[in-house]
mmCIF file of the N, C-alpha and C atoms, coordinates in Angstrom:
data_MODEL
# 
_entry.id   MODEL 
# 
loop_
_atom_site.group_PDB 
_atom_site.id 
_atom_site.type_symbol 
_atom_site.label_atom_id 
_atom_site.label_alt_id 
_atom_site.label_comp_id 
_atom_site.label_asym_id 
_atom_site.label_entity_id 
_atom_site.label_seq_id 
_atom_site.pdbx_PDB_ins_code 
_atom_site.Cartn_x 
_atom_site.Cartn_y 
_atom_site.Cartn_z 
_atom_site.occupancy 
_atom_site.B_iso_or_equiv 
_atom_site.pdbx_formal_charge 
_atom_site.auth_seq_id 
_atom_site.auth_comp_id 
_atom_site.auth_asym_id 
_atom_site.auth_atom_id 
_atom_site.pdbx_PDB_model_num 
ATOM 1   N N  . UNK A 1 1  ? -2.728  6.797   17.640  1.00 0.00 ? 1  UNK A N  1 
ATOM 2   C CA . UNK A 1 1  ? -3.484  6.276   16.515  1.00 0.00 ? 1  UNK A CA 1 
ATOM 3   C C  . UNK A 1 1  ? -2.538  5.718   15.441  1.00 0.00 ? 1  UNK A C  1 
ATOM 4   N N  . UNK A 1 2  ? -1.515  6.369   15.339  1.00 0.00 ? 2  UNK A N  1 
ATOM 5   C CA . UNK A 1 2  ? -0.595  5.696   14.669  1.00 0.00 ? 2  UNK A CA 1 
ATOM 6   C C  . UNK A 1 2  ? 0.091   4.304   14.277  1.00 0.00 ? 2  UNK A C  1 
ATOM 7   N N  . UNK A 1 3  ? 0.527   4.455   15.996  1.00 0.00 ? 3  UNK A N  1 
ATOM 8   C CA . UNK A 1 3  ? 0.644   2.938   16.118  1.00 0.00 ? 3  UNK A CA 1 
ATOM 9   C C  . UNK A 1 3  ? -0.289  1.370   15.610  1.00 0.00 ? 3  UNK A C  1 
ATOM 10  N N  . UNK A 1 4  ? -1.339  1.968   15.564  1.00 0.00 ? 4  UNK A N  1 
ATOM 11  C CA . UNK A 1 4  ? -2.884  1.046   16.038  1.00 0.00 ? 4  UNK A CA 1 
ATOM 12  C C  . UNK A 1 4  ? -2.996  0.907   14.168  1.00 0.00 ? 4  UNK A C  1 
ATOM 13  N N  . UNK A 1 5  ? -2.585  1.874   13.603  1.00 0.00 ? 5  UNK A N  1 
ATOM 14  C CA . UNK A 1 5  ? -2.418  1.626   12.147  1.00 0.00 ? 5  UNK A CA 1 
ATOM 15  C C  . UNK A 1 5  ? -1.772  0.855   11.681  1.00 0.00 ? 5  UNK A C  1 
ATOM 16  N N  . UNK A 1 6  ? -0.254  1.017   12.140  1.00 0.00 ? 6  UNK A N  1 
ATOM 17  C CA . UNK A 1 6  ? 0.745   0.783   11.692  1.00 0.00 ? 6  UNK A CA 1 
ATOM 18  C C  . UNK A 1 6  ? 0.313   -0.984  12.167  1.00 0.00 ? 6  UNK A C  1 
ATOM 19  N N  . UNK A 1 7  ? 0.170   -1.253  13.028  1.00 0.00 ? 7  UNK A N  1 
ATOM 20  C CA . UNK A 1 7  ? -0.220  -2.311  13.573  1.00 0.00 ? 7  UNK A CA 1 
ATOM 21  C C  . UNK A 1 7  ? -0.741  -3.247  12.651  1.00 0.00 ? 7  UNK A C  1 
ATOM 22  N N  . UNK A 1 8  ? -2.057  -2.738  12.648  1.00 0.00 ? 8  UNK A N  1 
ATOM 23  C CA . UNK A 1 8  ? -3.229  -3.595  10.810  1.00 0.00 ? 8  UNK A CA 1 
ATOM 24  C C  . UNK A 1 8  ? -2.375  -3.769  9.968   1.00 0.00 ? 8  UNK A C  1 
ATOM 25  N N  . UNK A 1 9  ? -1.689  -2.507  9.761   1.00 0.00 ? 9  UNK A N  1 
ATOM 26  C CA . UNK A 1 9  ? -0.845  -2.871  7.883   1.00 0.00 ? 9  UNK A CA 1 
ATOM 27  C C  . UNK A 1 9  ? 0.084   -4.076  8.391   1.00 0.00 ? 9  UNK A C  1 
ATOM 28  N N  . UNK A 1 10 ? 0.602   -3.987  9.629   1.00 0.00 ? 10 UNK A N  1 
ATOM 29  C CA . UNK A 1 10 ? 1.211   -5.441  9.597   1.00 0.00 ? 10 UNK A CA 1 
ATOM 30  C C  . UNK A 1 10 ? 0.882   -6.459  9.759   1.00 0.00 ? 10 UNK A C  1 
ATOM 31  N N  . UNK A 1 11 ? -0.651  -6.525  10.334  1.00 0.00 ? 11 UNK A N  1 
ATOM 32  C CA . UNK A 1 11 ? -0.799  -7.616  10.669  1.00 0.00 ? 11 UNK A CA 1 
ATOM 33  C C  . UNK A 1 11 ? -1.783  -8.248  9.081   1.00 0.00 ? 11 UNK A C  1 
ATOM 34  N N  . UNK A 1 12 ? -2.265  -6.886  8.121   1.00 0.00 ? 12 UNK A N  1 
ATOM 35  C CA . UNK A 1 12 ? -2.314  -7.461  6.717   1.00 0.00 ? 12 UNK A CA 1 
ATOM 36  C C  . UNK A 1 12 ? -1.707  -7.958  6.093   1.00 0.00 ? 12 UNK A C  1 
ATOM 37  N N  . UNK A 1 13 ? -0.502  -7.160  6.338   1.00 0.00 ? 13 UNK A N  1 
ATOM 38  C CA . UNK A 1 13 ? 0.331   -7.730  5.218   1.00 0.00 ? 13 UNK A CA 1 
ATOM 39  C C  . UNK A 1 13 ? 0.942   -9.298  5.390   1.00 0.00 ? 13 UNK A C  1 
ATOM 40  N N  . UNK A 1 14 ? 0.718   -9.683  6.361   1.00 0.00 ? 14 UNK A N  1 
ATOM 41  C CA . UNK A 1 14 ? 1.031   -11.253 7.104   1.00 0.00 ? 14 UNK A CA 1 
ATOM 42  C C  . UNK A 1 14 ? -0.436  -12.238 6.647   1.00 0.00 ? 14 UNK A C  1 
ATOM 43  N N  . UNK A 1 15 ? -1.233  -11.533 6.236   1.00 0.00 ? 15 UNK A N  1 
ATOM 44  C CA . UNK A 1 15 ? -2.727  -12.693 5.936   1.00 0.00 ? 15 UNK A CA 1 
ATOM 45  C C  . UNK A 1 15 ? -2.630  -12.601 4.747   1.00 0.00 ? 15 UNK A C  1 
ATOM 46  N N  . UNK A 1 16 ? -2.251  -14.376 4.357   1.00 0.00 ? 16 UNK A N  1 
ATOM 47  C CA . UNK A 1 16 ? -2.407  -14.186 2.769   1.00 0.00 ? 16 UNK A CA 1 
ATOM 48  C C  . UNK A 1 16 ? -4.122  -13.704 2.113   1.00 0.00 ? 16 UNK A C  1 
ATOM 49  N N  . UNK A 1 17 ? -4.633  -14.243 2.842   1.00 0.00 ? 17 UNK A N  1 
ATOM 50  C CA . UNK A 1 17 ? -6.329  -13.657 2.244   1.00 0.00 ? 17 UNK A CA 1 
ATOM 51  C C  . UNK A 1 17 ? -6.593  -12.579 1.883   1.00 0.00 ? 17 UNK A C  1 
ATOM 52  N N  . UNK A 1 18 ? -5.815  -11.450 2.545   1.00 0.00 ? 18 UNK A N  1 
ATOM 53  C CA . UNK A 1 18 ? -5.817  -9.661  2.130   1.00 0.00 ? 18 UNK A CA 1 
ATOM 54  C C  . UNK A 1 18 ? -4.488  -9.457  1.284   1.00 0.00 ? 18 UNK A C  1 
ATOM 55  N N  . UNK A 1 19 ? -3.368  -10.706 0.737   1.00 0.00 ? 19 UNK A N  1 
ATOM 56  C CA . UNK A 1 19 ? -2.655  -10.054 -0.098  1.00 0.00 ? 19 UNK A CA 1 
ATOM 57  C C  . UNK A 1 19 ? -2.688  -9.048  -0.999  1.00 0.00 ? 19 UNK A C  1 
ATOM 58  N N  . UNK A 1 20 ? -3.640  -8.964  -1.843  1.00 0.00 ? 20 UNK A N  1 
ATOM 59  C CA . UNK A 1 20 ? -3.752  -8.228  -2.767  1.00 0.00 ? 20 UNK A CA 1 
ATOM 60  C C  . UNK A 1 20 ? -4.256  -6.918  -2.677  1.00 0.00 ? 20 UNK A C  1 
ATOM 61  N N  . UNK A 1 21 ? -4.816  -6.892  -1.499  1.00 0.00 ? 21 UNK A N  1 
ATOM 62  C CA . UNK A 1 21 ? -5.099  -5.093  -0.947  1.00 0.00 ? 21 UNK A CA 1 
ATOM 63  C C  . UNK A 1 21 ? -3.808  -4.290  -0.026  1.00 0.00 ? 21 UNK A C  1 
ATOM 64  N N  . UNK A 1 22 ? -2.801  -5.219  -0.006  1.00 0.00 ? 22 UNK A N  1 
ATOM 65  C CA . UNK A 1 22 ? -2.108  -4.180  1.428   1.00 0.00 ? 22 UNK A CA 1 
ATOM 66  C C  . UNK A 1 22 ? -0.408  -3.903  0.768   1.00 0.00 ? 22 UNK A C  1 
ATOM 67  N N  . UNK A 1 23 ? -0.392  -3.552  1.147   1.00 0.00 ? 23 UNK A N  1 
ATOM 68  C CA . UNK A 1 23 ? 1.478   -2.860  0.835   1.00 0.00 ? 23 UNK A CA 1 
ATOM 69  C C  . UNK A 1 23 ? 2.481   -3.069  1.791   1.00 0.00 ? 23 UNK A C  1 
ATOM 70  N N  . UNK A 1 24 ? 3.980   -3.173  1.440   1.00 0.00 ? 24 UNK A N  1 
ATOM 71  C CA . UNK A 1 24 ? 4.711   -3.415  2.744   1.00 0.00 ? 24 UNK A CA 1 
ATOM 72  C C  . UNK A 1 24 ? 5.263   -2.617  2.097   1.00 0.00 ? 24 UNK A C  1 
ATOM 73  N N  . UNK A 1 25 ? 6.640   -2.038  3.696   1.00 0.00 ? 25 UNK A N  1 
ATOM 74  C CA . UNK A 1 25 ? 6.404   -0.555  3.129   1.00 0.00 ? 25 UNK A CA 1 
ATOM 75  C C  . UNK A 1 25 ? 8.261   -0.579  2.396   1.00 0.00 ? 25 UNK A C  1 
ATOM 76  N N  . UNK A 1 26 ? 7.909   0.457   1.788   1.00 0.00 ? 26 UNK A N  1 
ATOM 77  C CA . UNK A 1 26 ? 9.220   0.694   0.891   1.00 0.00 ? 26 UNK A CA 1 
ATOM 78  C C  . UNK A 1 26 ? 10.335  1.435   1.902   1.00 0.00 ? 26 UNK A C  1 
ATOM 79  N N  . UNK A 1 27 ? 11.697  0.591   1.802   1.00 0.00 ? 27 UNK A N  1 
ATOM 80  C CA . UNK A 1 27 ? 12.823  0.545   2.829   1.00 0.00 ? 27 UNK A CA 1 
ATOM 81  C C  . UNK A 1 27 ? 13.823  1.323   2.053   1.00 0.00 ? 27 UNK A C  1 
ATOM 82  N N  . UNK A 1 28 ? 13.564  1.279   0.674   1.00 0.00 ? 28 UNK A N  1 
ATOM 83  C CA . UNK A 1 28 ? 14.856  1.463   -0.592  1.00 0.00 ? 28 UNK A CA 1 
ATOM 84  C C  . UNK A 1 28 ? 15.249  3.184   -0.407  1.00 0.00 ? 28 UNK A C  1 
ATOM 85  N N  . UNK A 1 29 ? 14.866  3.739   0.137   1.00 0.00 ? 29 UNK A N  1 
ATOM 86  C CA . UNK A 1 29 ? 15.329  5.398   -0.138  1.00 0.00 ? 29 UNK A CA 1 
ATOM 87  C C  . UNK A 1 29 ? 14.134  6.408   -0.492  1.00 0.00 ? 29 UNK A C  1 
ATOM 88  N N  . UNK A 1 30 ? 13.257  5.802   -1.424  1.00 0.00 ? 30 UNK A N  1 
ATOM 89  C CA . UNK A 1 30 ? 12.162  6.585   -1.655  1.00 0.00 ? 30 UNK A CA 1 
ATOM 90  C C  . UNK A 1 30 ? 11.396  7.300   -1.378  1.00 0.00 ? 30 UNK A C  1 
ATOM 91  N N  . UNK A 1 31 ? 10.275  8.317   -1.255  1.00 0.00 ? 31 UNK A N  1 
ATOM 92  C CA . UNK A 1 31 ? 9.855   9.080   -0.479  1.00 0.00 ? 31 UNK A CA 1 
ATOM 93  C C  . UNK A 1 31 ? 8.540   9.211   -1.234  1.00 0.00 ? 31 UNK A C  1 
ATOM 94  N N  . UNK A 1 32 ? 7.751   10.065  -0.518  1.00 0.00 ? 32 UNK A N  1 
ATOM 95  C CA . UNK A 1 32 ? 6.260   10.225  -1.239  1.00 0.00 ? 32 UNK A CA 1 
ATOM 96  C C  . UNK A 1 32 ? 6.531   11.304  -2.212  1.00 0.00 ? 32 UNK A C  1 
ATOM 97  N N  . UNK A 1 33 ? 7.030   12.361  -2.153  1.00 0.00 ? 33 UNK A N  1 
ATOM 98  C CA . UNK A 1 33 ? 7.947   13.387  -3.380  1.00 0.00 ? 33 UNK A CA 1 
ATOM 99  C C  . UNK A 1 33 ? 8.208   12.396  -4.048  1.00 0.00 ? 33 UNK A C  1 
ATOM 100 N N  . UNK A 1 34 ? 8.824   12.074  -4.447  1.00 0.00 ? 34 UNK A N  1 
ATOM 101 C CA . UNK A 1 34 ? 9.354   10.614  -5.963  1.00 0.00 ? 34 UNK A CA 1 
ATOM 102 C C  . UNK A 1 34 ? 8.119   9.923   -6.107  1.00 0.00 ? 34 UNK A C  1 
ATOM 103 N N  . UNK A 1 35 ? 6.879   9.799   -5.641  1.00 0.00 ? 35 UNK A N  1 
ATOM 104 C CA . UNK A 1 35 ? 5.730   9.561   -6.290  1.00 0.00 ? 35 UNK A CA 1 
ATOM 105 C C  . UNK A 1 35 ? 6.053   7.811   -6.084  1.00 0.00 ? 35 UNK A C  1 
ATOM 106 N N  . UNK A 1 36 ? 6.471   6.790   -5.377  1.00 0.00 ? 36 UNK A N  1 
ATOM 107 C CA . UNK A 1 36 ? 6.709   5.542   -5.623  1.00 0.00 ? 36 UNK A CA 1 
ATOM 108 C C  . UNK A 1 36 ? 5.004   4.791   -5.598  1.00 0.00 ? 36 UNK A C  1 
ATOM 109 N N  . UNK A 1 37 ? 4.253   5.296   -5.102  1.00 0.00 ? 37 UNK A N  1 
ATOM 110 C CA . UNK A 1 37 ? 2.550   4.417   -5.227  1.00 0.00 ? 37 UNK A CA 1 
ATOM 111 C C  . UNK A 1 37 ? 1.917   4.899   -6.717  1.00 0.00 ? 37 UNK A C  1 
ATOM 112 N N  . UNK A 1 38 ? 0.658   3.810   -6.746  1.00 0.00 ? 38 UNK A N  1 
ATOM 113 C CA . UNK A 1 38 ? 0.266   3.990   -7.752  1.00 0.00 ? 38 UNK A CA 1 
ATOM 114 C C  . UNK A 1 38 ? -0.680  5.162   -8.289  1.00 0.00 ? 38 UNK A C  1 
ATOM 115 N N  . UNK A 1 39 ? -0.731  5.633   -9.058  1.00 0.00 ? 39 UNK A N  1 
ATOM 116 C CA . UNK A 1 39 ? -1.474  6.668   -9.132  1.00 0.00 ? 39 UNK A CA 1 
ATOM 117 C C  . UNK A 1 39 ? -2.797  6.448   -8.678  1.00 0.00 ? 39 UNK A C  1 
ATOM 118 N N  . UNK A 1 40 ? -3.686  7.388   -8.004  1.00 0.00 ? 40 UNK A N  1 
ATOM 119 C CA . UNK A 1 40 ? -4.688  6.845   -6.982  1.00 0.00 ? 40 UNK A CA 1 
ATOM 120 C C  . UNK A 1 40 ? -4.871  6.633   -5.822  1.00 0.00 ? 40 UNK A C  1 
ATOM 121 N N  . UNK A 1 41 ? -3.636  6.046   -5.418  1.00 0.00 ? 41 UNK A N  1 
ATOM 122 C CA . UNK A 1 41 ? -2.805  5.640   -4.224  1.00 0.00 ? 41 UNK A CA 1 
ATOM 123 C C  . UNK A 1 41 ? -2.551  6.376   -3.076  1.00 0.00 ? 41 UNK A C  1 
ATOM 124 N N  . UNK A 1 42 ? -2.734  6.706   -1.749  1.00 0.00 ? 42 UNK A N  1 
ATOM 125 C CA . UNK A 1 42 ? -2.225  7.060   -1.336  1.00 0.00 ? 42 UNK A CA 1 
ATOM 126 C C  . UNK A 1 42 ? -0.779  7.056   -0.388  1.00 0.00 ? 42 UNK A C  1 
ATOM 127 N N  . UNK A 1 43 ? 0.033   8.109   -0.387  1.00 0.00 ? 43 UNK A N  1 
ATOM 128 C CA . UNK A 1 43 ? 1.254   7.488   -0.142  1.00 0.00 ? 43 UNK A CA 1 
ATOM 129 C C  . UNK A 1 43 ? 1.828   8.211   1.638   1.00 0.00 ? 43 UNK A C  1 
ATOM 130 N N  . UNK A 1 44 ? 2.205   7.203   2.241   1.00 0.00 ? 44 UNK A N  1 
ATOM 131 C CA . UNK A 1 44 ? 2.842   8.194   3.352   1.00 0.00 ? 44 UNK A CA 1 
ATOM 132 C C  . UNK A 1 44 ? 4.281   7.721   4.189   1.00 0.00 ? 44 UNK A C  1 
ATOM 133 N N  . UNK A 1 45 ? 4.702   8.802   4.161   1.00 0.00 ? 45 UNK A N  1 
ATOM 134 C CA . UNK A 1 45 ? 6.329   8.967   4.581   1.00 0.00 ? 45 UNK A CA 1 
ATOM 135 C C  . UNK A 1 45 ? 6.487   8.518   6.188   1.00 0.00 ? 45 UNK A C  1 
ATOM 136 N N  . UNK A 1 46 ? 6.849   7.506   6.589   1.00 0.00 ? 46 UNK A N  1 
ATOM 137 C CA . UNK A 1 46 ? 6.785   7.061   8.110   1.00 0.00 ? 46 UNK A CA 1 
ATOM 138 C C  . UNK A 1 46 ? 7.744   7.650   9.137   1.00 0.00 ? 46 UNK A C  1 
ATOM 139 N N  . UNK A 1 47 ? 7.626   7.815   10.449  1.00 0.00 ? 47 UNK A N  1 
ATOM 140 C CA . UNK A 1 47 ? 8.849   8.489   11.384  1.00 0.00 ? 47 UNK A CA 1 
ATOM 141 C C  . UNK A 1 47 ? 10.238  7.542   11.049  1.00 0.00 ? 47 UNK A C  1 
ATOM 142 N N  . UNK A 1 48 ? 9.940   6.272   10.708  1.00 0.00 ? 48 UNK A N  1 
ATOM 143 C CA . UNK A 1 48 ? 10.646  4.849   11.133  1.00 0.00 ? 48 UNK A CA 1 
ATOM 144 C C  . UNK A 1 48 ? 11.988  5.242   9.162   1.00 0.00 ? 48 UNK A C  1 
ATOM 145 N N  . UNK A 1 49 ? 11.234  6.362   8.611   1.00 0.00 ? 49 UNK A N  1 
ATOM 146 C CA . UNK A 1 49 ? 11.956  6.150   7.291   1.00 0.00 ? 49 UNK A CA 1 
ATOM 147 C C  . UNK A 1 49 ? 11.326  5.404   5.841   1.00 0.00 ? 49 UNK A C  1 
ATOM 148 N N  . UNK A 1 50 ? 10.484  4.516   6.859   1.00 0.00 ? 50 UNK A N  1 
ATOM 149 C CA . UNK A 1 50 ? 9.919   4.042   5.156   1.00 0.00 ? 50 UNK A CA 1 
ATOM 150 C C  . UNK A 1 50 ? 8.484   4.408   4.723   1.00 0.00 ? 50 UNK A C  1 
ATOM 151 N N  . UNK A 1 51 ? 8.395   4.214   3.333   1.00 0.00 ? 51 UNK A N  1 
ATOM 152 C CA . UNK A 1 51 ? 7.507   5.220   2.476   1.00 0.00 ? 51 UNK A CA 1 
ATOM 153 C C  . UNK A 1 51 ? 6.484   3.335   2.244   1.00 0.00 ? 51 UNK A C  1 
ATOM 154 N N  . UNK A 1 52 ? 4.365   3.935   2.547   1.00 0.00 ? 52 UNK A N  1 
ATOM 155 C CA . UNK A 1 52 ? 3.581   3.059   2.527   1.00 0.00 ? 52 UNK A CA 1 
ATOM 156 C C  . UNK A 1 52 ? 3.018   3.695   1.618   1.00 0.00 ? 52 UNK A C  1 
ATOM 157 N N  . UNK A 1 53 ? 2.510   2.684   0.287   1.00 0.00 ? 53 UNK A N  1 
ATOM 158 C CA . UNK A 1 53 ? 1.432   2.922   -0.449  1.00 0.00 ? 53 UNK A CA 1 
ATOM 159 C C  . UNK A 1 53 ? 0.467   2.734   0.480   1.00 0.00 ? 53 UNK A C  1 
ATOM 160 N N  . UNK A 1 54 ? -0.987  3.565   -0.055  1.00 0.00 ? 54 UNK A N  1 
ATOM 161 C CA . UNK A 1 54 ? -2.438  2.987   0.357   1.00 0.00 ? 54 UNK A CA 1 
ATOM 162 C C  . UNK A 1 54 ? -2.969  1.953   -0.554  1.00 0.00 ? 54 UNK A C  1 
ATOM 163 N N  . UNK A 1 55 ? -3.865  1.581   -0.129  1.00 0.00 ? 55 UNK A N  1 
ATOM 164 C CA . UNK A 1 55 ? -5.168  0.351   -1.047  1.00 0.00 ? 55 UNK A CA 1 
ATOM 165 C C  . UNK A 1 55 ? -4.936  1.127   -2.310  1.00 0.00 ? 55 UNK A C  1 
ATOM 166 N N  . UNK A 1 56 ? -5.249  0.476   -3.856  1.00 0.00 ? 56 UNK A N  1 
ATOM 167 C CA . UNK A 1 56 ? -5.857  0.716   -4.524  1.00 0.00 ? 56 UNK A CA 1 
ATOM 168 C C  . UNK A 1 56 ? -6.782  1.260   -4.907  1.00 0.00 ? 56 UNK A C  1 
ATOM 169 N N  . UNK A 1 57 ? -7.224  2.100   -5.863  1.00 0.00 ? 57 UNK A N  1 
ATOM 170 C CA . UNK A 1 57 ? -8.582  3.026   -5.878  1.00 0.00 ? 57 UNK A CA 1 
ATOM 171 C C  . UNK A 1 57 ? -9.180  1.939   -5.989  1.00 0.00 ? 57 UNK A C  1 
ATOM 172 N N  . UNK A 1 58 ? -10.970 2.745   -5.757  1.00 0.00 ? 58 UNK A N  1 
ATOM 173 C CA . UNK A 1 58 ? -12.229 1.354   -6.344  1.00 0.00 ? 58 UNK A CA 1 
ATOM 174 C C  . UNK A 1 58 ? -11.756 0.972   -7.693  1.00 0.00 ? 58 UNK A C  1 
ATOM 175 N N  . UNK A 1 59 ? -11.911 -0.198  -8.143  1.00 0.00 ? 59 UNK A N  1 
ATOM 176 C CA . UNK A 1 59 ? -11.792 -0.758  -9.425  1.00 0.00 ? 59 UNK A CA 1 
ATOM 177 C C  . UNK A 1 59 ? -10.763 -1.161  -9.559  1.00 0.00 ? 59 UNK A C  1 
ATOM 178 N N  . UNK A 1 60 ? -9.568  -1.171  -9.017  1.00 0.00 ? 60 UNK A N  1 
ATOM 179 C CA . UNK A 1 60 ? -8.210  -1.605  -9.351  1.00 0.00 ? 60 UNK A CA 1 
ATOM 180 C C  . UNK A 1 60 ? -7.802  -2.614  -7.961  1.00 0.00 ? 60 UNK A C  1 
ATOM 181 N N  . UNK A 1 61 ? -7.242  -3.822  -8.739  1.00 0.00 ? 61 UNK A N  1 
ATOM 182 C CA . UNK A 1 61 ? -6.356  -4.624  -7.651  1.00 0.00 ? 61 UNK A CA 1 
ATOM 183 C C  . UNK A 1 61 ? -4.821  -4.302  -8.214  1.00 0.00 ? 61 UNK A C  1 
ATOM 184 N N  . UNK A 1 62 ? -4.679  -4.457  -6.535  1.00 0.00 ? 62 UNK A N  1 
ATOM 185 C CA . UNK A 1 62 ? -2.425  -4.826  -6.731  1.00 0.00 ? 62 UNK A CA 1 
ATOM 186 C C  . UNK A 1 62 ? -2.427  -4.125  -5.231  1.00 0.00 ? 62 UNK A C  1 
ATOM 187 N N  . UNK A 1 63 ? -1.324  -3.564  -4.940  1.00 0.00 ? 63 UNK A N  1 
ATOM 188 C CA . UNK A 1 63 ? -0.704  -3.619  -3.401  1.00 0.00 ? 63 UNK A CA 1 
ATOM 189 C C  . UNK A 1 63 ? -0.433  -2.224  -3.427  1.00 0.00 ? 63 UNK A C  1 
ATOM 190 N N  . UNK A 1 64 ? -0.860  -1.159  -3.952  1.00 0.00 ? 64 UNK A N  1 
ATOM 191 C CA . UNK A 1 64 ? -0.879  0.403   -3.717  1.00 0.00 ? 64 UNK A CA 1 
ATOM 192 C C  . UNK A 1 64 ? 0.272   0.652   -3.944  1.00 0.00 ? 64 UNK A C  1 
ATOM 193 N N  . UNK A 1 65 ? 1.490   0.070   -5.051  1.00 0.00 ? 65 UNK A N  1 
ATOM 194 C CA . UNK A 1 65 ? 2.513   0.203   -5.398  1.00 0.00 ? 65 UNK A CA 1 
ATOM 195 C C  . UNK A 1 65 ? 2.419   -0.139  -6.483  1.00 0.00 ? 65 UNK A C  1 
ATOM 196 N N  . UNK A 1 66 ? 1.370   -1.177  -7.772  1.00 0.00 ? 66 UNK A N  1 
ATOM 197 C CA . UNK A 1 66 ? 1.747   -1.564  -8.449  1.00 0.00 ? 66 UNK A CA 1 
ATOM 198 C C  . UNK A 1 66 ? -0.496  -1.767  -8.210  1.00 0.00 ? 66 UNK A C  1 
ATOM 199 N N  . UNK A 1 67 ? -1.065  -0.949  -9.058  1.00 0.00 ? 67 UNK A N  1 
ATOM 200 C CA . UNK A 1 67 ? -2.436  -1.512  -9.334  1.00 0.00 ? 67 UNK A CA 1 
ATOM 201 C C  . UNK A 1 67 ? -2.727  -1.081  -10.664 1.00 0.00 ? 67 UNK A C  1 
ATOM 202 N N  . UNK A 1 68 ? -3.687  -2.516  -11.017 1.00 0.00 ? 68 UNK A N  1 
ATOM 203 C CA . UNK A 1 68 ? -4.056  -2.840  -12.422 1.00 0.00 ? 68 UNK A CA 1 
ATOM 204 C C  . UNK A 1 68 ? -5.821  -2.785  -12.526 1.00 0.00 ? 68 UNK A C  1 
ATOM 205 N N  . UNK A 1 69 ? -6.428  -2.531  -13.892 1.00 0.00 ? 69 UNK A N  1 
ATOM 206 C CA . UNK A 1 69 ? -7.896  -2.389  -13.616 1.00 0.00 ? 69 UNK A CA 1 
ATOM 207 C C  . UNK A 1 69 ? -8.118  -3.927  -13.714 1.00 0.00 ? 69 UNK A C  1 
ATOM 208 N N  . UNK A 1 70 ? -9.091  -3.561  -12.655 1.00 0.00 ? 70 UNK A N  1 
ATOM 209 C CA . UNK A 1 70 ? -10.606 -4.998  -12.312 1.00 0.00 ? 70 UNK A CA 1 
ATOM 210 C C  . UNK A 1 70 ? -10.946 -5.575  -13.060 1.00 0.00 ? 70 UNK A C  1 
ATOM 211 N N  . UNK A 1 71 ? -10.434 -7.225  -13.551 1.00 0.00 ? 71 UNK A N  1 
ATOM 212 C CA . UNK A 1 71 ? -11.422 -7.529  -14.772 1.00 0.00 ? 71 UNK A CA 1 
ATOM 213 C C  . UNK A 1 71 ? -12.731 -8.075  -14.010 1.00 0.00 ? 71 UNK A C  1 
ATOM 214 N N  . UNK A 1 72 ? -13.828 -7.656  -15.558 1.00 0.00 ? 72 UNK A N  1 
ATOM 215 C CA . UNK A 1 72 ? -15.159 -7.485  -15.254 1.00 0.00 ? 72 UNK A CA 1 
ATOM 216 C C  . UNK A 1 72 ? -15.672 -9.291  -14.960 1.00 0.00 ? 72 UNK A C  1 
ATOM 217 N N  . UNK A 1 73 ? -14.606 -10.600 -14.952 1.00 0.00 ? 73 UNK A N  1 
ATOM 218 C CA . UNK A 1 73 ? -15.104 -11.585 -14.776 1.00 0.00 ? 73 UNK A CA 1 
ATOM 219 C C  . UNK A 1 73 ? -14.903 -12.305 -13.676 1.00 0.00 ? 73 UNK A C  1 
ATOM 220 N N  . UNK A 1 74 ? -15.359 -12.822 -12.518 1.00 0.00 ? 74 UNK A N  1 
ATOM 221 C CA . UNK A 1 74 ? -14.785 -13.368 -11.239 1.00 0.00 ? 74 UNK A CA 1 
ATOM 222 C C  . UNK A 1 74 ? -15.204 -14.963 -11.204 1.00 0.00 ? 74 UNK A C  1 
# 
């Protein structure tokens, strides 16, 4: 199941149309202990070494590393 995950987040993070919901994953050293996603966020530590934010909570856009609230105008 892992794989089949890991899979989507890449093949999101390659469609600009879902930019703003998906995360690529952090390579720099970081870990889910050091808290690097956004609050809300969920964060997970990979076999491969690198650390993935999740989506944004409801109401907030950005890349589960960096989310801002929803403005109310579209």
């Amino acid at each position: 199941m892992e794989k089949e995950i890991q899979y989507l987040r890449n093949l999101m993070d390659k469609c600009d149309r879902c930019e703003s919901g998906t995360s690529s994953p952090i390579t720099d050293g970081r870990k889910c202990a050091d808290s690097p996603c956004a609050s809300g966020a969920s964060c997970t530590d990979t076999p491969t070494g690198a650390t993935v934010c999740g989506p944004c909570p409801v109401g907030y856009d950005g890349n589960g590393l960096s989310c801002t609230p929803r403005s109310g105008c579209f």
